[in-house]
ZADO-131519 format. One line per 8 residues: number of its first residue (from 1); their letters; for each residue x, y, z of C-alpha. Coordinates in Angstrom, 3 decimals, always signed. Layout:
BEGIN
NUM) A) X,Y,Z ~ ...
This chain:
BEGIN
1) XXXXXXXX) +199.206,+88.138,-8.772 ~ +199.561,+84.932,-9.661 ~ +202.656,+82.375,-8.288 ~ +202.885,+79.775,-11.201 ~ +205.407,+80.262,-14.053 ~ +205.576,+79.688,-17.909 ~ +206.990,+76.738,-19.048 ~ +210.376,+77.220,-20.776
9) XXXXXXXX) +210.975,+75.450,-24.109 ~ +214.139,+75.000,-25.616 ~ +214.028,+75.549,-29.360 ~ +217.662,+73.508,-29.760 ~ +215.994,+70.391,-31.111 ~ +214.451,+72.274,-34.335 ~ +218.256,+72.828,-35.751 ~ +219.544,+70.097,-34.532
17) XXXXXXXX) +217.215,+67.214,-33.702 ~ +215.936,+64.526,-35.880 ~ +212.354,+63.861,-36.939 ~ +212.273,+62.050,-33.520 ~ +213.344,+64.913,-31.473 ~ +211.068,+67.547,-33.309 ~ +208.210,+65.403,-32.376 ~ +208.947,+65.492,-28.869
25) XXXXXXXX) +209.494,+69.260,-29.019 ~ +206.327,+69.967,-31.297 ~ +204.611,+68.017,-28.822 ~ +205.858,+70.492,-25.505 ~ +204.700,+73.394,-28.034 ~ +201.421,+71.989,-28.282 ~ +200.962,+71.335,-24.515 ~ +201.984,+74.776,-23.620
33) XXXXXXXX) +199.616,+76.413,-26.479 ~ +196.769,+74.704,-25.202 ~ +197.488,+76.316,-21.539 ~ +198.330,+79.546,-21.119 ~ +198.842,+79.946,-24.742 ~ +202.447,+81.152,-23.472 ~ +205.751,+79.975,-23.432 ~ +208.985,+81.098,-22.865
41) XXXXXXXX) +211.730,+79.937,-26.120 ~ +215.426,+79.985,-25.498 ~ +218.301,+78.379,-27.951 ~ +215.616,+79.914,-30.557 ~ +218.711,+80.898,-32.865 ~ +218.115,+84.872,-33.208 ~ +221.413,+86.237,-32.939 ~ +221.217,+88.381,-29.097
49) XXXXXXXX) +223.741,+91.046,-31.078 ~ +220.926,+91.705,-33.736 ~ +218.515,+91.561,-30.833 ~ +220.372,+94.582,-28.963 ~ +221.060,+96.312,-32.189 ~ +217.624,+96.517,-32.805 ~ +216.540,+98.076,-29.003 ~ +219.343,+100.297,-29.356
57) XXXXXXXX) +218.181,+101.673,-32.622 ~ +214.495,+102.113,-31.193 ~ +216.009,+103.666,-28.083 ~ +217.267,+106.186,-30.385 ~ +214.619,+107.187,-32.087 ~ +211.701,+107.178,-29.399 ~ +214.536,+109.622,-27.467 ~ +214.086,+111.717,-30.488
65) XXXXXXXX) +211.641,+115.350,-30.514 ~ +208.282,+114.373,-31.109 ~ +208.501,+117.250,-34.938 ~ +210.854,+114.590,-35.532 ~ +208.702,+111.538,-34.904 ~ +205.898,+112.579,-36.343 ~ +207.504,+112.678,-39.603 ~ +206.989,+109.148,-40.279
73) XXXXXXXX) +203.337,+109.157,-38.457 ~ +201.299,+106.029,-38.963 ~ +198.371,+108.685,-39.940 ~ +200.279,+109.525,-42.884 ~ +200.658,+106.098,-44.447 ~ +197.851,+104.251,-46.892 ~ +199.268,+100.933,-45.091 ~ +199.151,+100.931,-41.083
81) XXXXXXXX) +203.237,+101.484,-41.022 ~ +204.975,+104.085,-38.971 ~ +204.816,+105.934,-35.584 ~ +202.014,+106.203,-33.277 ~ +201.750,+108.289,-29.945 ~ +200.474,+107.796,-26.784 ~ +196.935,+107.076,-26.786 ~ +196.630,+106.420,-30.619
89) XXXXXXXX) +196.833,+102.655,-29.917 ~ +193.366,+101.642,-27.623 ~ +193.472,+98.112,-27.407 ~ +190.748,+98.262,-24.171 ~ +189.084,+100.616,-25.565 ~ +185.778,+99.613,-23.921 ~ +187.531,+100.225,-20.196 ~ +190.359,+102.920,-21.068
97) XXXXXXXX) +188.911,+104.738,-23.955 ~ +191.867,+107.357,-23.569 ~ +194.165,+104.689,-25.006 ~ +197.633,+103.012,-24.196 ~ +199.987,+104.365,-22.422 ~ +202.606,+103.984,-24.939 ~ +204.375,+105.008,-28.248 ~ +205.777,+102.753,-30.953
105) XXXXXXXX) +206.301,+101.984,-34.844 ~ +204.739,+99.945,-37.253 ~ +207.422,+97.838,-39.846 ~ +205.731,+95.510,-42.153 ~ +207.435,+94.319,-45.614 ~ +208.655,+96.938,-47.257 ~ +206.790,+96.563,-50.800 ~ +207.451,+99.142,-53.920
113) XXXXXXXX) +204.350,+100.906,-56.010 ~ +204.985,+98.000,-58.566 ~ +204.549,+95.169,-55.970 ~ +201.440,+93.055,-57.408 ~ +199.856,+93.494,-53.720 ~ +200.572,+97.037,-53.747 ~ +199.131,+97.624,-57.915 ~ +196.184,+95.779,-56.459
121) XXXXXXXX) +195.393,+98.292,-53.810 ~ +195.801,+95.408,-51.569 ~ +195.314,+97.091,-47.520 ~ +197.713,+96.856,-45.057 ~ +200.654,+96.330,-47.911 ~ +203.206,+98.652,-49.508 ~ +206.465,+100.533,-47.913 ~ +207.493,+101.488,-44.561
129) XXXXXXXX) +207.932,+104.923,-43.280 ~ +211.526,+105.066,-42.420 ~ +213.324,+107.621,-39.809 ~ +216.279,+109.495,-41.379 ~ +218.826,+107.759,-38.779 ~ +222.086,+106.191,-40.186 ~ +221.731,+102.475,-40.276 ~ +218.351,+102.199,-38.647
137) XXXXXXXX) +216.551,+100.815,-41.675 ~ +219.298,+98.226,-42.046 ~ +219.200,+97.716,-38.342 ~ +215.475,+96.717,-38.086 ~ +215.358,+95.159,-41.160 ~ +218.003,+92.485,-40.366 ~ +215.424,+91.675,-36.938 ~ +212.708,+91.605,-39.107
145) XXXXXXXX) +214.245,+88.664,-41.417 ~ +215.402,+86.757,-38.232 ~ +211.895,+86.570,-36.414 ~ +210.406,+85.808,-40.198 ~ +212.554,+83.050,-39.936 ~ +211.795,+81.570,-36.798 ~ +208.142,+82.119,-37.359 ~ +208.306,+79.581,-40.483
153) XXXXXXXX) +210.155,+77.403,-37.863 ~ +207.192,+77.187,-35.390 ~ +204.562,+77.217,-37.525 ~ +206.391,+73.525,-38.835 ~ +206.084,+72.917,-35.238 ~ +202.698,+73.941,-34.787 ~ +201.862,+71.589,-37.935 ~ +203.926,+68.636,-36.491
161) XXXXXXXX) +201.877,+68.717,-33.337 ~ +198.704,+68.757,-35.411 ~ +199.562,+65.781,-37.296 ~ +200.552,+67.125,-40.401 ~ +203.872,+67.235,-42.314 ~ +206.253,+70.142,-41.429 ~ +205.474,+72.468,-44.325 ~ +201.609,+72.189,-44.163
169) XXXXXXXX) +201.705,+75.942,-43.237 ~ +203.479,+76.891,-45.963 ~ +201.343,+77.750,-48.943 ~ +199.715,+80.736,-46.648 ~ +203.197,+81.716,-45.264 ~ +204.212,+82.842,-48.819 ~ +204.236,+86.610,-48.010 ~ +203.191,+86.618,-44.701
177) XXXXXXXX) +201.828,+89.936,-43.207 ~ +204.434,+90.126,-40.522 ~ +204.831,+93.414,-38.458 ~ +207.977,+94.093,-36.262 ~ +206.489,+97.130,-33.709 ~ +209.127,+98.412,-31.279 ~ +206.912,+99.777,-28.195 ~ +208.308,+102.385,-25.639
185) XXXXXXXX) +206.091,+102.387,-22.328 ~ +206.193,+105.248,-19.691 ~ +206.268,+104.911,-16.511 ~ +202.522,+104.620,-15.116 ~ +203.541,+106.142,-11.430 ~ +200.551,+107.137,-9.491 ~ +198.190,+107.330,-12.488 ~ +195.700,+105.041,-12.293
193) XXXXXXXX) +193.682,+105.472,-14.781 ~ +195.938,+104.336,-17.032 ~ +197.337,+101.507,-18.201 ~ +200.828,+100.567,-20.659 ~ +198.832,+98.464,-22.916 ~ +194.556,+97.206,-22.490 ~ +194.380,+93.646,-22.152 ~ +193.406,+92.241,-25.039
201) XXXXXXXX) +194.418,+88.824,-27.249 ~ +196.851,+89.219,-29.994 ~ +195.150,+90.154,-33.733 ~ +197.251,+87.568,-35.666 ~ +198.926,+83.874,-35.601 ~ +202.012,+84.094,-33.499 ~ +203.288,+86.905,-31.689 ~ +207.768,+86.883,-31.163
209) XXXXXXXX) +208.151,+88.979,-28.021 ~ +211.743,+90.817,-26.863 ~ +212.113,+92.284,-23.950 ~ +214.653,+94.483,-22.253 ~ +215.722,+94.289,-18.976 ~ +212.116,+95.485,-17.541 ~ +208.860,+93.599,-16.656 ~ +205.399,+94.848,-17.297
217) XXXXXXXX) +203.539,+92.256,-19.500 ~ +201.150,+90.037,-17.145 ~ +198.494,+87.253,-18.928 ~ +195.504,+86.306,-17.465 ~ +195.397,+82.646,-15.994 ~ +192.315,+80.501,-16.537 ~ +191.600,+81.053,-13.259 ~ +190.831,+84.600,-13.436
225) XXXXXXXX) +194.200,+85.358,-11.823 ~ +197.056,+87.850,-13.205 ~ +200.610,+86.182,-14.023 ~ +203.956,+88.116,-14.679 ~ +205.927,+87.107,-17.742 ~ +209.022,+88.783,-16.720 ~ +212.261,+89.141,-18.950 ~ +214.484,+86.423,-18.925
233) XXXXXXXX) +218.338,+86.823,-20.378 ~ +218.516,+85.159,-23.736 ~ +214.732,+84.443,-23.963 ~ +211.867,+84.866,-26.167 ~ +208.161,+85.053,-25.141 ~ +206.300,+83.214,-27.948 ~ +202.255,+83.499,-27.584 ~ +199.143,+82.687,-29.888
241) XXXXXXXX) +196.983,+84.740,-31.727 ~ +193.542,+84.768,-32.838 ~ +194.097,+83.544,-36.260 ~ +195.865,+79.957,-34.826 ~ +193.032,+79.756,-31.974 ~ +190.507,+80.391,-35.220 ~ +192.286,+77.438,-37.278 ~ +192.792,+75.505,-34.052
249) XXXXXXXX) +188.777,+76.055,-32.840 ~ +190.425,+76.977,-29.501 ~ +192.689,+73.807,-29.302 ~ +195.433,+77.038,-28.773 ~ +194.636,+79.253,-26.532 ~ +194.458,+83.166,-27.827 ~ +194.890,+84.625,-24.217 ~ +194.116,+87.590,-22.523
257) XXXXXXXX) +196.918,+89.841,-21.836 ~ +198.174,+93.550,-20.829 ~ +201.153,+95.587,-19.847 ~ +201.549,+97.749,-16.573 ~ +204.693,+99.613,-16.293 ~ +204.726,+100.113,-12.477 ~ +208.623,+100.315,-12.568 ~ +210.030,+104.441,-12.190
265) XXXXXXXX) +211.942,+104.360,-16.140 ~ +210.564,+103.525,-19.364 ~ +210.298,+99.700,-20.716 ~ +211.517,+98.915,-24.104 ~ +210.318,+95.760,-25.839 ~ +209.614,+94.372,-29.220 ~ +206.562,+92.304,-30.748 ~ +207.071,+90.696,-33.986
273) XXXXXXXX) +203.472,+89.422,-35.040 ~ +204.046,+86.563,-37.333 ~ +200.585,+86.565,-39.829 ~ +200.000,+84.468,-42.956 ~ +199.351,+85.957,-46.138 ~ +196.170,+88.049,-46.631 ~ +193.583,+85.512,-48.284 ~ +194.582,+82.806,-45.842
281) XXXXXXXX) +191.242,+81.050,-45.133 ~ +191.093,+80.943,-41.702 ~ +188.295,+78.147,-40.963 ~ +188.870,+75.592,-38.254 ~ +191.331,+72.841,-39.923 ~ +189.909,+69.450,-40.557 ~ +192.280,+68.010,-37.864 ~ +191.073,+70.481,-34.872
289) XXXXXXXX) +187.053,+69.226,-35.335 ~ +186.045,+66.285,-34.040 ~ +183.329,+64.391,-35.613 ~ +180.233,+66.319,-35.831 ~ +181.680,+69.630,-34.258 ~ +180.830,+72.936,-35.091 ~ +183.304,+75.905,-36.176 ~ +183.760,+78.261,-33.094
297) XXXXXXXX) +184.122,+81.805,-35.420 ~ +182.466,+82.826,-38.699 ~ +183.998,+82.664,-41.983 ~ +187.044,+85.110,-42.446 ~ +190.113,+86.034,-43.907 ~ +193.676,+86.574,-42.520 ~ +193.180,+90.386,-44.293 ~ +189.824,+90.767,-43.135
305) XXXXXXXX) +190.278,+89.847,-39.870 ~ +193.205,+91.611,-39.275 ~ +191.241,+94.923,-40.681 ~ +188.308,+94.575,-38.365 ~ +190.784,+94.540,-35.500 ~ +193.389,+96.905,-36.688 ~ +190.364,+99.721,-37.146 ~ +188.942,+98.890,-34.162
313) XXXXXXXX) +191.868,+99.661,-31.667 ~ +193.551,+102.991,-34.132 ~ +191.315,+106.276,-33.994 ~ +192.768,+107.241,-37.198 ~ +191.544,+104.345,-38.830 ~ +188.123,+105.368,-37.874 ~ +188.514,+109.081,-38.692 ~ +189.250,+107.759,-42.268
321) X) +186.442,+105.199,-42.903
């Protein structure tokens, strides 16, 4: 295991900087991207009380009996929202084809029948499947909105260090296709053919992590080595995706990452994956190619891209098709 550390970014200047100051900050977003493709955020402005809320609520429901759980079952929705078990989720499936050793909940925006997306028959969009617990809908909802937020707030960031004016991200960000998944991870003990979660690189543009109190999440170092990203009191753990290293041609590194649970109690966290809307066109941006450079991926889609991965790593997505 590896001995070097994430760089911590403080996300202060954003609210309260001027254009000079959000340069400089854009510009330690940028470095760190192009690195690890991990950072640590603190003073990110996410109330911590809506933060706790949230894990408590999850807490709650994950302690609940699995009759109970699988009432909301992500099998059971037309749009990828709701609870999976353990080993529905196999996101290394080529080395642990029995899945992740986890459970958790897909919460996407919550879109009625009438929703022009939804009338359109528009995948991966419509409503959530919500657990009949007092206040838990309101409870995730409000974290939802407040990692939304900050999501618009570094993607300005991400377009200041690219040279382009704060809101260039904005006409894909309309509706973005943003999923809030609280994740509950046994302990792995003396299993070892396990593992909490396959490594793998995130599906979308950003990921928002939250964790509580317990490590587990490691990233793999360009040097082949295996680094802990540990919790850290009033901290996010902000990482790229696929879709920014696709419009970045690999300026931003999409890296390699699992979770191993080696501790003796379950580990709680939350991923919000911040995704533009679904026919975002994700070739490489003028700015990332130099002069005579070819595009590292194929043409695709934010919505087709997130399908092909999405059906790749859920079995029921296959036993549909």
């Amino acid at each position: 295991m590896s001995m070097a550390q994430l760089p911590v970014i403080s996300f202060a200047a954003y609210a309260g900087g001027n254009k000079a100051a959000r340069l400089a900050l854009a510009e330690e977003i940028d470095a760190a991207a192009r690195d690890a493709g991990f950072f640590y955020l603190t003073n990110h402005g996410i109330d911590p009380t809506i933060i706790e809320a949230a894990f408590a609520a999850a807490e709650t429901f994950f302690d609940l009996p699995e009759a109970d759980k699988a009432a909301i079952a992500i099998a059971n929705s037309s749009c990828h929202r709701g609870w999976f078990r353990d080993g529905e989720e196999a996101l290394d499936e080529v080395n642990h084809p029995q899945g992740d050793y986890k459970e958790g909940i897909k919460i996407g925006q919550d879109l009625p029948p009438d929703h022009p997306r939804v009338r359109d028959g528009l995948p991966l969009h419509g409503a959530n499947q919500w657990p009949k617990l007092a206040g838990w809908q309101e409870t995730m909802t409000q974290c939802y909105r407040a990692c939304e937020n900050l999501g618009h707030q570094l993607m300005a960031c991400f377009a200041l260090a690219l040279g382009q004016p704060e809101d260039y991200f904005e006409p894909w960000l309309t509706l973005p296709m943003a999923t809030l998944a609280p994740l509950r991870y046994p302990p792995l003990r003396a299993d070892k053919a396990r593992v909490s979660a396959g490594a793998h690189t995130d599906f979308g543009c950003l990921t928002l992590l939250m964790q509580s109190g317990m490590g587990g999440l490691e990233i793999r170092l360009k040097n082949g080595d295996w680094l802990a990203v540990p919790p850290r009191d009033g901290h996010l753990v902000v990482n790229i995706g696929d879709m920014l290293a696709r419009w970045s041609n690999d300026r931003y590194a999409s890296t390699l990452h699992r979770v191993m649970n080696r501790a003796d109690a379950p580990r709680h966290s939350m991923a919000f994956f911040f995704d533009p809307d679904p026919q975002a066109d994700l070739a490489a941006l003028p700015r990332c190619l130099a002069k005579g450079e070819t595009p590292h991926y194929p043409a695709a889609t934010a919505l087709s891209h997130l399908l092909e991965k999405i059906d790749k790593s859920f079995a029921y997505r296959q036993e549909k098709a």
